[in-house]
C-alpha atoms as a printed R data frame, in Angstrom:
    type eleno elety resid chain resno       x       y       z
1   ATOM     1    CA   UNK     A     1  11.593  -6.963  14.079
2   ATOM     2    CA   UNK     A     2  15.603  -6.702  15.402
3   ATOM     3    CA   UNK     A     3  14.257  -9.721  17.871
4   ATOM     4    CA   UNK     A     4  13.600 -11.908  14.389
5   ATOM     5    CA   UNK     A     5  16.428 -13.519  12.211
6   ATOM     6    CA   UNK     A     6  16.275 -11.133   8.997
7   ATOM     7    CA   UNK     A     7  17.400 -14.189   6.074
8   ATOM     8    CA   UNK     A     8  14.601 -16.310   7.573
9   ATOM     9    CA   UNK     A     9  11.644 -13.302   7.571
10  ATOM    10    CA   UNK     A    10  12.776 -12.789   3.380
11  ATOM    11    CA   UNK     A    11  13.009 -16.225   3.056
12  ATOM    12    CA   UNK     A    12   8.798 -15.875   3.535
13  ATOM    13    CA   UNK     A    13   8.408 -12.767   1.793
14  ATOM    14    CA   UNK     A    14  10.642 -13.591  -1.502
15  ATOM    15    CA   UNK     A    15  11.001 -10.805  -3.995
16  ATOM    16    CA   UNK     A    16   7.739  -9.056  -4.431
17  ATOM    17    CA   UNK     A    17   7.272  -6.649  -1.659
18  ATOM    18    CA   UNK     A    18   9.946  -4.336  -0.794
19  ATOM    19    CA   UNK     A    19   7.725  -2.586   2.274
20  ATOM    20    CA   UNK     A    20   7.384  -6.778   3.739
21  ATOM    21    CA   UNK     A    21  10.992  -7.170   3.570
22  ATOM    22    CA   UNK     A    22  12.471  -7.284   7.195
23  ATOM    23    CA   UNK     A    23  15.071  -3.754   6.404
24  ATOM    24    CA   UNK     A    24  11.756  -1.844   5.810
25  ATOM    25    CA   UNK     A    25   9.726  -3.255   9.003
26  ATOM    26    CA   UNK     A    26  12.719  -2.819  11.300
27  ATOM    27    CA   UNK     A    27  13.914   0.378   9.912
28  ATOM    28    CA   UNK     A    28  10.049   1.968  11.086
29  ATOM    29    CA   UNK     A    29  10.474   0.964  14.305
30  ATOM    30    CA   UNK     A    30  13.989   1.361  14.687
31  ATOM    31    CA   UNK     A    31  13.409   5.654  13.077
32  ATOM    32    CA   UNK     A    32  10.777   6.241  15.925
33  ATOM    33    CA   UNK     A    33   8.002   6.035  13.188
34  ATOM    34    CA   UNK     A    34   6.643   2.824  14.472
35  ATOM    35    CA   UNK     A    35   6.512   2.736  17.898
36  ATOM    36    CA   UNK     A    36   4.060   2.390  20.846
37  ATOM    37    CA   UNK     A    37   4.073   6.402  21.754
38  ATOM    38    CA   UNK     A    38   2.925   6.319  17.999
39  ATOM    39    CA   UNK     A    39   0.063   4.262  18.810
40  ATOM    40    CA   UNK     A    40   1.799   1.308  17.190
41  ATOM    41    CA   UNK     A    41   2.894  -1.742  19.743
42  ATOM    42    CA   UNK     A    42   5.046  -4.433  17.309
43  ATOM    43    CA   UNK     A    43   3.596  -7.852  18.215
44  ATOM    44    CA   UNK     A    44   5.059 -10.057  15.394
45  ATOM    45    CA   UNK     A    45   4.281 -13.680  15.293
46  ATOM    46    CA   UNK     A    46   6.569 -16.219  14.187
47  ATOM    47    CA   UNK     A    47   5.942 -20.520  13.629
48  ATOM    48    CA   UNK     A    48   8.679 -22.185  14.681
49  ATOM    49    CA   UNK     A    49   9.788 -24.799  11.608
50  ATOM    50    CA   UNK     A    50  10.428 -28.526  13.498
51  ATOM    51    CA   UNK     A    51  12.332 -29.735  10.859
52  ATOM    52    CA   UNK     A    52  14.802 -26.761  10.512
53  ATOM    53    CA   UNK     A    53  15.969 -25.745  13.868
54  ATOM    54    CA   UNK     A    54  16.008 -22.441  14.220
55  ATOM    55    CA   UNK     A    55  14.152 -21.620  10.929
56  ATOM    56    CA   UNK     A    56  10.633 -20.073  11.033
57  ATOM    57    CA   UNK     A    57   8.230 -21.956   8.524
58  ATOM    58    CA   UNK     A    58   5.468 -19.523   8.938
59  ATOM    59    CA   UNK     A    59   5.049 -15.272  10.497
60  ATOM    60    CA   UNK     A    60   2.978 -12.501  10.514
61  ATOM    61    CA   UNK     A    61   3.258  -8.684  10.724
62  ATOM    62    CA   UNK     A    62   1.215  -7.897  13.605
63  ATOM    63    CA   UNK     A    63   0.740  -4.531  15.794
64  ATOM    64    CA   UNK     A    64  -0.980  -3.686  19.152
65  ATOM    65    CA   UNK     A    65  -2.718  -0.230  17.776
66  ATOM    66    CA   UNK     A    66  -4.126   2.562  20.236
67  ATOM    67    CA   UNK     A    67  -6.349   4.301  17.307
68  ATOM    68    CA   UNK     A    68  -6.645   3.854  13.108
69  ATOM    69    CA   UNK     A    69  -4.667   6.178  11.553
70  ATOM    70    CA   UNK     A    70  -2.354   4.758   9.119
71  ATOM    71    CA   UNK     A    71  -4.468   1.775   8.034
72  ATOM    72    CA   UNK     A    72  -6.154   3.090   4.909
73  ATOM    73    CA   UNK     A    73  -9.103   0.872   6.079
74  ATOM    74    CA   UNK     A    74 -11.752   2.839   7.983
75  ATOM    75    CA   UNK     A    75 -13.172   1.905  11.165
76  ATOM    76    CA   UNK     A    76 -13.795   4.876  12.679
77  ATOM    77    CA   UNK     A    77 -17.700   4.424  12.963
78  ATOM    78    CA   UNK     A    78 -17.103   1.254  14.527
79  ATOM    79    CA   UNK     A    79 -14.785   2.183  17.208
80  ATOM    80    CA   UNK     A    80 -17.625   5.366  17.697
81  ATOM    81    CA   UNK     A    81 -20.348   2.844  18.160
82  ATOM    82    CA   UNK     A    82 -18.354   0.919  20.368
83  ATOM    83    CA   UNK     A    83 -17.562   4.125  22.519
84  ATOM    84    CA   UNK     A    84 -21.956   5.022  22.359
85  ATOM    85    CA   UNK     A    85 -21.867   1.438  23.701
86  ATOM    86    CA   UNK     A    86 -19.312   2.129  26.531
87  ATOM    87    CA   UNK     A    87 -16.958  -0.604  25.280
88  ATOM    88    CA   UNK     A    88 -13.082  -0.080  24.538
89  ATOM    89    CA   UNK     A    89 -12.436  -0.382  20.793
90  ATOM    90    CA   UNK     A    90  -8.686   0.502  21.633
91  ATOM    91    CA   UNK     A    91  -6.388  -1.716  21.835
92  ATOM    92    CA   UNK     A    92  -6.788  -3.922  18.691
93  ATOM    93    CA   UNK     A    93  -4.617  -6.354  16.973
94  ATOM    94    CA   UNK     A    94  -3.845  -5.603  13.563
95  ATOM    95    CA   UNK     A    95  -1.553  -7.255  10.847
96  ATOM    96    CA   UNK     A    96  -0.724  -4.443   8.665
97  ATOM    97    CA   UNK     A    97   2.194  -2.780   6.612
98  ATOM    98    CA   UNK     A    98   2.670   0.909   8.341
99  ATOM    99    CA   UNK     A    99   1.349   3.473   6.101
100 ATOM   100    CA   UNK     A   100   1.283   1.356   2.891
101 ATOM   101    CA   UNK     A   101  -2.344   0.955   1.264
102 ATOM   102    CA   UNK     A   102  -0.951  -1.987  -0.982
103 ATOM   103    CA   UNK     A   103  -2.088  -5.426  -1.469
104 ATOM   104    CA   UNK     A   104   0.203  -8.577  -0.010
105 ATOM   105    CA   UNK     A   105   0.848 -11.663   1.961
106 ATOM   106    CA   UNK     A   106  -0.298 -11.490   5.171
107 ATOM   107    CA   UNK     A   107   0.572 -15.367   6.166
108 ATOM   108    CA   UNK     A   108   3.954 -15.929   5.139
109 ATOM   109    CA   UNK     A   109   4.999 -19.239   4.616
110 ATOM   110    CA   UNK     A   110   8.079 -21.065   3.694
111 ATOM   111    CA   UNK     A   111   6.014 -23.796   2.153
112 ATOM   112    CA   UNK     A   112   2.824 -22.111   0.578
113 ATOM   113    CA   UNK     A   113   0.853 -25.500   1.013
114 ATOM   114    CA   UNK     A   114   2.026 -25.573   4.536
115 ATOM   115    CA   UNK     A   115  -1.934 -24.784   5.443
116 ATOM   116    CA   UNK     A   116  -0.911 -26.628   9.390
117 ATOM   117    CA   UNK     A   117   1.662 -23.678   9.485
118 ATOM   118    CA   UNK     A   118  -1.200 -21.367   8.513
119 ATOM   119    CA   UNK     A   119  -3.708 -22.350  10.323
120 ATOM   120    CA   UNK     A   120  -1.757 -22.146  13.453
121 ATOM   121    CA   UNK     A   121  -0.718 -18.518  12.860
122 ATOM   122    CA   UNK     A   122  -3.936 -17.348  12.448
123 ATOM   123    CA   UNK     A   123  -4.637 -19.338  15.899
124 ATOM   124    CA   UNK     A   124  -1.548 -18.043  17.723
125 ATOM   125    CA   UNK     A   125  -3.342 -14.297  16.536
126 ATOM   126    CA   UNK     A   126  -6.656 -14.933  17.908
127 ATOM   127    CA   UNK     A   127  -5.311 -16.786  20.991
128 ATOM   128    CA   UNK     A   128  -3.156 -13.143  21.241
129 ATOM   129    CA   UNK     A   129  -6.137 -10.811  21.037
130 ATOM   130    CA   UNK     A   130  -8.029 -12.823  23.399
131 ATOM   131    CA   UNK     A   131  -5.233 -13.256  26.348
132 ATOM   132    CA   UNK     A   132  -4.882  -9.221  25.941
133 ATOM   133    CA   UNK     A   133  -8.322  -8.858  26.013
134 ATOM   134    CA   UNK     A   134  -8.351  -6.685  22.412
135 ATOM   135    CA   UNK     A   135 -11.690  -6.181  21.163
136 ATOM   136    CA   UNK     A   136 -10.262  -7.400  17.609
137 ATOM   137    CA   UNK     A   137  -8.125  -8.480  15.045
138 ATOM   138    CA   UNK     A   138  -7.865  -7.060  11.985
139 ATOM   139    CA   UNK     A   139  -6.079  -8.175   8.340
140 ATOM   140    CA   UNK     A   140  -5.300  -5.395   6.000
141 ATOM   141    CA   UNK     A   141  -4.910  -5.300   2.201
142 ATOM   142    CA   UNK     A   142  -4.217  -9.652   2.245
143 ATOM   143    CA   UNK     A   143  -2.875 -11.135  -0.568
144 ATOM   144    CA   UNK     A   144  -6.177 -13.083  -2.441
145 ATOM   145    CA   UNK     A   145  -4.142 -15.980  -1.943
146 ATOM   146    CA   UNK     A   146  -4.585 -15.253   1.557
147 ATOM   147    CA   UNK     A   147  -8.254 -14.813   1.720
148 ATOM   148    CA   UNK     A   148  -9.695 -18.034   1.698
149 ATOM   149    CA   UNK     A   149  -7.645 -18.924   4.860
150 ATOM   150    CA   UNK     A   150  -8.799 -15.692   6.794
151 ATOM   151    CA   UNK     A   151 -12.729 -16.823   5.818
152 ATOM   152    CA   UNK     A   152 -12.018 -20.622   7.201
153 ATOM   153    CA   UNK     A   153 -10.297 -18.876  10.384
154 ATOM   154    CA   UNK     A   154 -14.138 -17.040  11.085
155 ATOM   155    CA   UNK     A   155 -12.918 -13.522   9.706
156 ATOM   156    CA   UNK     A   156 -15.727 -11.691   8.120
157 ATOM   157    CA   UNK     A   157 -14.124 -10.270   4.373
158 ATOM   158    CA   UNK     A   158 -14.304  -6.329   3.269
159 ATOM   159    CA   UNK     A   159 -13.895  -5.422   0.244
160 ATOM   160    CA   UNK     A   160 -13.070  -2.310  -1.219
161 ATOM   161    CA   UNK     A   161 -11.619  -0.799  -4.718
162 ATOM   162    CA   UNK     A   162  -8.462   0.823  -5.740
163 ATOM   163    CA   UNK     A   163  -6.991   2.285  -9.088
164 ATOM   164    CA   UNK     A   164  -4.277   0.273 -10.977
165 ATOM   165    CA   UNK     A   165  -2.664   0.559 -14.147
166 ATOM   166    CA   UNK     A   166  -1.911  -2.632 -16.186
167 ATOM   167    CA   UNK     A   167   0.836  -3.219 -18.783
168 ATOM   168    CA   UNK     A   168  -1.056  -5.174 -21.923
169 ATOM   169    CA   UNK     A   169   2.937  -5.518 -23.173
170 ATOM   170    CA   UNK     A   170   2.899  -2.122 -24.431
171 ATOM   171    CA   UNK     A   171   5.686  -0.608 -26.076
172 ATOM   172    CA   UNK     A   172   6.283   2.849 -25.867
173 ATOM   173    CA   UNK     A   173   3.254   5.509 -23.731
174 ATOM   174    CA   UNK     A   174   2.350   6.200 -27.293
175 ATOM   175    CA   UNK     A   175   1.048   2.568 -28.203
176 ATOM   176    CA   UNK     A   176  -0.485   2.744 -24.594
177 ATOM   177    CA   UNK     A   177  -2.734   5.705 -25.362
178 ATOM   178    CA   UNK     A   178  -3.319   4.382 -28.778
179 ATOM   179    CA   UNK     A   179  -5.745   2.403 -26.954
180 ATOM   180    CA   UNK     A   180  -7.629   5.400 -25.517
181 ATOM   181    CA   UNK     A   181 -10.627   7.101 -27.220
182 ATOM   182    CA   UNK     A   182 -10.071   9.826 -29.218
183 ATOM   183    CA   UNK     A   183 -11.355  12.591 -26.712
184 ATOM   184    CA   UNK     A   184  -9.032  10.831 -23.409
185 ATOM   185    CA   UNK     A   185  -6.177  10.527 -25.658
186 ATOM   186    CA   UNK     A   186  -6.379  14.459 -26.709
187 ATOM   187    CA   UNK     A   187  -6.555  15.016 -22.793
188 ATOM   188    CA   UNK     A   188  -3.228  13.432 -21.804
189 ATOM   189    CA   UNK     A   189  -1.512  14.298 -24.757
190 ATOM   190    CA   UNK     A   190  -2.335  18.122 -23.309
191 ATOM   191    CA   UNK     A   191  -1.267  17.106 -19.696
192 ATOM   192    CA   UNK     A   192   1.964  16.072 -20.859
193 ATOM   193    CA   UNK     A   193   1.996  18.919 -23.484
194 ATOM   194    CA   UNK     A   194   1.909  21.216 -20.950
195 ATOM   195    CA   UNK     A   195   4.652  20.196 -18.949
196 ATOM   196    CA   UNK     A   196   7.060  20.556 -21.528
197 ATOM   197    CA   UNK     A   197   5.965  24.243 -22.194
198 ATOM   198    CA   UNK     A   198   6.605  24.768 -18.373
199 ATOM   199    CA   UNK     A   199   9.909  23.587 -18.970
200 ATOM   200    CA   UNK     A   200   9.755  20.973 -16.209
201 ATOM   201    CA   UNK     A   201  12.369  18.057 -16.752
202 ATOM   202    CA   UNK     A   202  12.448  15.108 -15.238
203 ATOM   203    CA   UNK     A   203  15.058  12.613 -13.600
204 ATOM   204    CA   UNK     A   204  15.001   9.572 -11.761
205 ATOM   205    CA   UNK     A   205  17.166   8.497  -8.715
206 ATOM   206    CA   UNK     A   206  17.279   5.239  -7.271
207 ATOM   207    CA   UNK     A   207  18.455   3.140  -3.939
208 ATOM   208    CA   UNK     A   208  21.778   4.297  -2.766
209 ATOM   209    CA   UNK     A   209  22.249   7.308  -5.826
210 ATOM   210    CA   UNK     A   210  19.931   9.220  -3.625
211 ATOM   211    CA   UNK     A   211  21.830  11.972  -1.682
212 ATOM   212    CA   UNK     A   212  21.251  12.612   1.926
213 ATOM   213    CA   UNK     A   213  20.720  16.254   0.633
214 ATOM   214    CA   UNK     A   214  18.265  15.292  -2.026
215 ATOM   215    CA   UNK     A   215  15.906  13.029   0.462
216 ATOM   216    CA   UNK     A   216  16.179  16.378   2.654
217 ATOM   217    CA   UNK     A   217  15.162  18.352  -0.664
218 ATOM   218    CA   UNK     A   218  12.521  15.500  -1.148
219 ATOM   219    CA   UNK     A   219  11.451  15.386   2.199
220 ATOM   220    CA   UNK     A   220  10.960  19.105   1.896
221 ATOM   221    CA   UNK     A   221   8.524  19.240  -0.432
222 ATOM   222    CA   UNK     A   222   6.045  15.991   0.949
223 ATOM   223    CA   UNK     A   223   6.088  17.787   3.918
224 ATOM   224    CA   UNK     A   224   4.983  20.982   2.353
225 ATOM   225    CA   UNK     A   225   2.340  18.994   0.778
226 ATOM   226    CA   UNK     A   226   0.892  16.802   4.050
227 ATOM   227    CA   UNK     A   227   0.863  20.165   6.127
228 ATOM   228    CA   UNK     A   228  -1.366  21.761   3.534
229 ATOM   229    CA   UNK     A   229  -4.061  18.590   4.025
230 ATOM   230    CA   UNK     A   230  -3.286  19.098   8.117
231 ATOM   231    CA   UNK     A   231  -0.723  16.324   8.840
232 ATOM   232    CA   UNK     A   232   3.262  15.560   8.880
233 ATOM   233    CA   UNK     A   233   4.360  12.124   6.697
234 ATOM   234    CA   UNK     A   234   3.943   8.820   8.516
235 ATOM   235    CA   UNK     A   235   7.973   8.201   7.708
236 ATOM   236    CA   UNK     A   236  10.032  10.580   8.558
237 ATOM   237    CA   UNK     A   237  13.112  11.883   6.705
238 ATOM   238    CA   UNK     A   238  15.572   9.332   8.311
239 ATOM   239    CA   UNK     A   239  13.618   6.393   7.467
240 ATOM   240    CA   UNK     A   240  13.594   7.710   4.126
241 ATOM   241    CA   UNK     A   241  17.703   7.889   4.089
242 ATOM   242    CA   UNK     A   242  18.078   4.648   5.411
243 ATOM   243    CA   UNK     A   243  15.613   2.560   3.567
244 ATOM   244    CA   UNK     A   244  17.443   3.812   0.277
245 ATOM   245    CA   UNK     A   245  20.713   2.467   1.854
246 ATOM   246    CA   UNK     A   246  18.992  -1.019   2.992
247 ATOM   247    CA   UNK     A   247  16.784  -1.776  -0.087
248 ATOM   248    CA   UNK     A   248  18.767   0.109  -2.572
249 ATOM   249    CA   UNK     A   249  16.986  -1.908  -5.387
250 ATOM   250    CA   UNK     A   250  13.127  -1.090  -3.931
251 ATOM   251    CA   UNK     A   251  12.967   2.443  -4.087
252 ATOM   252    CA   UNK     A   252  12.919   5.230  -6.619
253 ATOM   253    CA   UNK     A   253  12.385   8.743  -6.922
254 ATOM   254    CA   UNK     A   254  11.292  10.746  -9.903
255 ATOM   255    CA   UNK     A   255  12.222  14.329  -9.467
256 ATOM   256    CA   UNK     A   256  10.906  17.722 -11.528
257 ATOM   257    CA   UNK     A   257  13.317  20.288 -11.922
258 ATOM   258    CA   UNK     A   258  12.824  23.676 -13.539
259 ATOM   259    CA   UNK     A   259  16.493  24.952 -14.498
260 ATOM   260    CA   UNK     A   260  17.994  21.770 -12.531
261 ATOM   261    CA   UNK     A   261  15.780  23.314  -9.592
262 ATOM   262    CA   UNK     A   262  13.545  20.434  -7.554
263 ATOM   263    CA   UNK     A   263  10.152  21.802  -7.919
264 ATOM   264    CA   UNK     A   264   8.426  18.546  -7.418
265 ATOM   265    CA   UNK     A   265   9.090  14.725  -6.112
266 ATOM   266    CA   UNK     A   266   6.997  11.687  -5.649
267 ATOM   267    CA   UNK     A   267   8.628   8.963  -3.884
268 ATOM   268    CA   UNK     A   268   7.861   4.793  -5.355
269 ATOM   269    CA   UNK     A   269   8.993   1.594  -4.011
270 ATOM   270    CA   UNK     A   270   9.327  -1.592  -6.753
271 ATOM   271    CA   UNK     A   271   9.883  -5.092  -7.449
272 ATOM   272    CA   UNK     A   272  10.543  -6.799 -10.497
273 ATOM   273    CA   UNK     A   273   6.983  -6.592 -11.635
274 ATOM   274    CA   UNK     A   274   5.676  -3.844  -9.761
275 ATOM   275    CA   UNK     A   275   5.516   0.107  -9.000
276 ATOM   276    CA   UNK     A   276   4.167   1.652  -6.090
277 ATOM   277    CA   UNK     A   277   3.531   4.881  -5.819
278 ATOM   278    CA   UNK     A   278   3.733   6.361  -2.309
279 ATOM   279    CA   UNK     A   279   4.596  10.337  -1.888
280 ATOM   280    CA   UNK     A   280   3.935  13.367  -3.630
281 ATOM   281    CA   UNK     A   281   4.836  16.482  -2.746
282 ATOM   282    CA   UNK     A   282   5.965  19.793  -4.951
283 ATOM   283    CA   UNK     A   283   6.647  23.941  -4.145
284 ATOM   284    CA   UNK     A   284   3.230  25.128  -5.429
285 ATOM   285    CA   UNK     A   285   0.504  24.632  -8.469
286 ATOM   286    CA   UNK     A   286   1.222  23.392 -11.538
287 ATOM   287    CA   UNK     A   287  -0.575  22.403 -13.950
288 ATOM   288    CA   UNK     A   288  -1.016  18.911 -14.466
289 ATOM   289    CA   UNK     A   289   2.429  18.171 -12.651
290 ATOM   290    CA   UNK     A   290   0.724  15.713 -10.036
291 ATOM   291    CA   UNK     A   291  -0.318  13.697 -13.318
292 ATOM   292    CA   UNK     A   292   2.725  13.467 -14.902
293 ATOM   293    CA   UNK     A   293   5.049  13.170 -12.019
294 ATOM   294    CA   UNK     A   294   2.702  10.432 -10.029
295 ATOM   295    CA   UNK     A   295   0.922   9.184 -13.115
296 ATOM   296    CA   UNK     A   296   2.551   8.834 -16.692
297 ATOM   297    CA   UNK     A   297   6.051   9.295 -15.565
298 ATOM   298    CA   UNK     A   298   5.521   5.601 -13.900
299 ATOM   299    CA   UNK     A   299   3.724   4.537 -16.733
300 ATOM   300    CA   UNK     A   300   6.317   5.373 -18.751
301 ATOM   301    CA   UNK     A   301   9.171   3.755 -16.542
302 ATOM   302    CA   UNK     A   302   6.974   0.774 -16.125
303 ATOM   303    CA   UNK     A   303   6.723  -0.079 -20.178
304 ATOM   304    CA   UNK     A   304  10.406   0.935 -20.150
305 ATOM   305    CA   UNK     A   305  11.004  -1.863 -17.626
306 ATOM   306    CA   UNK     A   306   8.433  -4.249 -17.846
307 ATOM   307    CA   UNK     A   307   6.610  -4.268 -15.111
308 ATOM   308    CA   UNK     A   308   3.408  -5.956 -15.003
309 ATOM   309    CA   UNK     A   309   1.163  -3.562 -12.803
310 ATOM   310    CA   UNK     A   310   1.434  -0.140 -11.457
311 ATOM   311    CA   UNK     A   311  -0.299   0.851  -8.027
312 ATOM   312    CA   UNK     A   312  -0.378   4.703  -7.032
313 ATOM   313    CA   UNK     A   313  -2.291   4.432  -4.156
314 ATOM   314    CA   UNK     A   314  -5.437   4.933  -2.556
315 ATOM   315    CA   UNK     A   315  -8.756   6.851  -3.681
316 ATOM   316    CA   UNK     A   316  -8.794   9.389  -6.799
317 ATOM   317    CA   UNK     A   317 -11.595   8.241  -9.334
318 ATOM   318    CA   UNK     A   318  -9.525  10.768 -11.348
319 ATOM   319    CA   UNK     A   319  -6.949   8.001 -12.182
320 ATOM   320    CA   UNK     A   320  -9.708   6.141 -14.181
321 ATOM   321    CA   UNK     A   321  -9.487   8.642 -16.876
322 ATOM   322    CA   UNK     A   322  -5.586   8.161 -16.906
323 ATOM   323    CA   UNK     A   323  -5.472   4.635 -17.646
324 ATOM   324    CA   UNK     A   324  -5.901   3.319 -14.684
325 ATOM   325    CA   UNK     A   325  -8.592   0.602 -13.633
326 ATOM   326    CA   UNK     A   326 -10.787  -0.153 -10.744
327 ATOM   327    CA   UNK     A   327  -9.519  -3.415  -8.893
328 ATOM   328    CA   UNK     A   328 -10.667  -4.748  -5.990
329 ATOM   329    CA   UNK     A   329  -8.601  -5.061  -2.405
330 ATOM   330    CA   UNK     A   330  -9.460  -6.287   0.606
331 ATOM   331    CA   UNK     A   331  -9.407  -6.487   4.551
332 ATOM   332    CA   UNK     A   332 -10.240  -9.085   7.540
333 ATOM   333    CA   UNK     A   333 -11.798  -8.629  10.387
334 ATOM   334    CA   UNK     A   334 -12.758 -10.430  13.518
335 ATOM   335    CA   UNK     A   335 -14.622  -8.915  16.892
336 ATOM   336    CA   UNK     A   336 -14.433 -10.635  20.248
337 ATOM   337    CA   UNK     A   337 -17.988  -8.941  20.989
338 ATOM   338    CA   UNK     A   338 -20.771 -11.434  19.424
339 ATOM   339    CA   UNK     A   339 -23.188  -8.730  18.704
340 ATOM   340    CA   UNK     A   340 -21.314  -6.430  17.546
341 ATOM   341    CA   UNK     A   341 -19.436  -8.740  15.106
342 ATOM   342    CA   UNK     A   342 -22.868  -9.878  13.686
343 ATOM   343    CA   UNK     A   343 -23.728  -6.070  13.011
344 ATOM   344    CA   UNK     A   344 -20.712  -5.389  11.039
345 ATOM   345    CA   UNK     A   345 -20.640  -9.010   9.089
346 ATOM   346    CA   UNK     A   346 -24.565  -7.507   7.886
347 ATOM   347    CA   UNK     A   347 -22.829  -4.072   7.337
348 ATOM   348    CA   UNK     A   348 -20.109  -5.735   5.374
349 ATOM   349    CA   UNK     A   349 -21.997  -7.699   3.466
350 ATOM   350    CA   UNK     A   350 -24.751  -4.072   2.175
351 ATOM   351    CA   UNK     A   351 -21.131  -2.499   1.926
352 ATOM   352    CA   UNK     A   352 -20.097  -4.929  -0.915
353 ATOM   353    CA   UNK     A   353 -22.450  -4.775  -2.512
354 ATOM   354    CA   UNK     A   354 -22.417  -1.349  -3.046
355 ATOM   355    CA   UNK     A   355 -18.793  -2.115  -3.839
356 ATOM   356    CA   UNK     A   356 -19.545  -4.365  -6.946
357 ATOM   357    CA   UNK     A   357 -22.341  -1.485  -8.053
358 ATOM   358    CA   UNK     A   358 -19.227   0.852  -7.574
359 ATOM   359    CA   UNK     A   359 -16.782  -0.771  -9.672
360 ATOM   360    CA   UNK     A   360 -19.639  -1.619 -12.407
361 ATOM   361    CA   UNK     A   361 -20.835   2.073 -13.011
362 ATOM   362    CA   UNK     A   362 -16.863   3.186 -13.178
363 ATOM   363    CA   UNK     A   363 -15.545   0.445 -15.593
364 ATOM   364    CA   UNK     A   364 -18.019   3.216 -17.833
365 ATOM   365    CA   UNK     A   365 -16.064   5.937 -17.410
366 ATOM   366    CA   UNK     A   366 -12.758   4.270 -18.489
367 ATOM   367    CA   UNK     A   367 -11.204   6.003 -21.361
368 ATOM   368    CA   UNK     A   368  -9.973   2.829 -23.788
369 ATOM   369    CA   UNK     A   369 -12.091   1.858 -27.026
370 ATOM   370    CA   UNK     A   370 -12.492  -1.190 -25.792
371 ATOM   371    CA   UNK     A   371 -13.338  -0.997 -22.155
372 ATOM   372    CA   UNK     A   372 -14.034  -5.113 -21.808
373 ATOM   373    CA   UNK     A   373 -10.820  -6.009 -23.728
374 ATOM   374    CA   UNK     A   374  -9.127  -3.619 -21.451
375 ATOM   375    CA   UNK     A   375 -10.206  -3.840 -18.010
């Protein structure tokens, strides 16, 4: 990313997405998080604008990767039947934010009817993984703006379902669990209840406020939290510090203290109209802590603010209960191998639909009155 001219890269990206901006791209490669001994090989295309020397009119975030982790989109079954096949699934090409399950523009453009400047990124990508002789190109968590161009391109859609919370102009939390059902509202009214008993306060610290010594207190406890499920964080503590110093207005932490001690953190990045949750760690159990410090804290901030949606993450059908709805999201895909690529378009397709029998049967379980005013 240090190779491309930063103004012109958030010239593309605008506003919206804090983890697309050029600080956060370059700082993971420049902290060692994104890197090719990490099984991540930057390969970042950029179009060339004719008219504006020197300006780019179109790019890409694009990675050489030696394995899957870190995608949030699963292929593991696919690079296993390559391997029963005795064909290299590793190397791919895939156009990705590092670590970051959220939805966004994947074919930036300066112009967003510049379709020429589109098209010929997407052919500059496939001309890529065929010179290097990658056995495919992947596109995860496009924009749905984006999507249509992938599908003229010849990449086969996935789709897949996440948990979002969205702000019907509430406001206060109260008016937003006024539209709950008696029996859900009881339930977070106890969550929250229960925190206060515990004494657990709660503070917020944003972009440059946050202390080297309190990301090293945060950092702490997500560590504590990833080792217990068997891994270290993606980011490491340095991009952390830095990325509050860079994009000062795109990240936030909300911090639980007992006695003005940390017990708890979870780490969000945001723009104007969004939240995104990203890290959670904390010292030990409490109860219902993860729901108010991930949850209704950034509920609350987001009426408080404004913000239009709120997206925690991946997985948890436990979220639905919270407020939260099922939405879909979605990857690309394209495989060099002809037979292969016509299994996994069939598998695709039998895996939607289970998708859209998914998100059906959990709308059910939503706890407003109204569940089709709602969702």
């Amino acid at each position: 990313m240090s190779q491309i001219n930063r103004e012109h890269w958030n010239t593309l990206v605008g506003d919206k997405y804090p983890f697309l901006r050029h600080e956060f791209l370059d700082l993971a490669e420049k902290t060692g998080c994104v890197a090719p001994e990490c099984g991540w090989s930057p390969r970042h295309l950029t179009v060339a604008d004719d008219e504006n020397k020197g300006k780019i009119r179109a790019a890409m975030p694009l990675y050489e990767k030696t394995h899957s982790w870190g995608e949030f989109v699963f292929d593991w079954t696919w690079a296993e039947a390559y391997e029963r096949n005795g064909l290299n699934y590793y190397p791919k090409l895939v156009s990705a934010v590092p670590f970051t399950p959220a939805s966004s523009p994947r074919i930036l453009l300066a112009n967003e009817r510049d379709s020429n400047g589109a098209k010929k990124l997407l052919e500059s990508a496939l001309i890529l993984a065929h010179e290097n002789d990658y056995s495919s190109l992947h596109i995860q968590f496009p924009s749905n703006e984006n999507l249509p161009l992938l599908e003229k391109a010849g990449l086969i859609i996935r789709k897949d379902c996440q948990f979002h919370w969205y702000n019907n102009n509430y406001s206060s939390f109260d008016d937003f669990i006024k539209t709950f059902t008696s029996a859900k509202r009881k339930k977070v009214l106890r969550d929250r209840r229960r925190i206060r008993e515990s004494g657990i306060k709660f503070r917020r610290l944003h972009g440059e406020s946050i202390s080297t010594k309190t990301w090293a207190i945060v950092y702490k406890l997500i560590s504590r939290t990833f080792i217990l499920r068997g891994s270290m964080p993606y980011f490491n503590e340095a991009f952390f510090v830095r990325v509050s110093r860079e994009i000062p207005d795109g990240i936030m932490i909300i911090l639980a203290e007992i006695n003005s001690n940390p017990i708890a953190a979870a780490v969000f990045f945001e723009s104007g109209t969004c939240l995104y949750g990203r890290y959670w760690g904390s010292d030990g159990n409490y109860n219902s802590l993860h729901f108010e410090t991930c949850y209704y804290q950034g509920i609350d901030y987001c009426i408080e603010t404004g913000k239009k949606v709120f997206e925690p993450g991946t997985q948890g059908e436990h979220k639905i209960s919270r407020g939260f709805s099922p939405t879909f999201t979605y990857s690309a895909h394209w495989l060099a191998h002809p037979q292969f690529s016509s299994a996994i378009e069939q598998y695709l397709n039998d895996e939607g639909k289970h998708i859209d029998r998914y998100m059906g049967s959990i709308k059910l379980h939503a706890p407003y009155k109204n569940k089709k005013s709602t969702l």
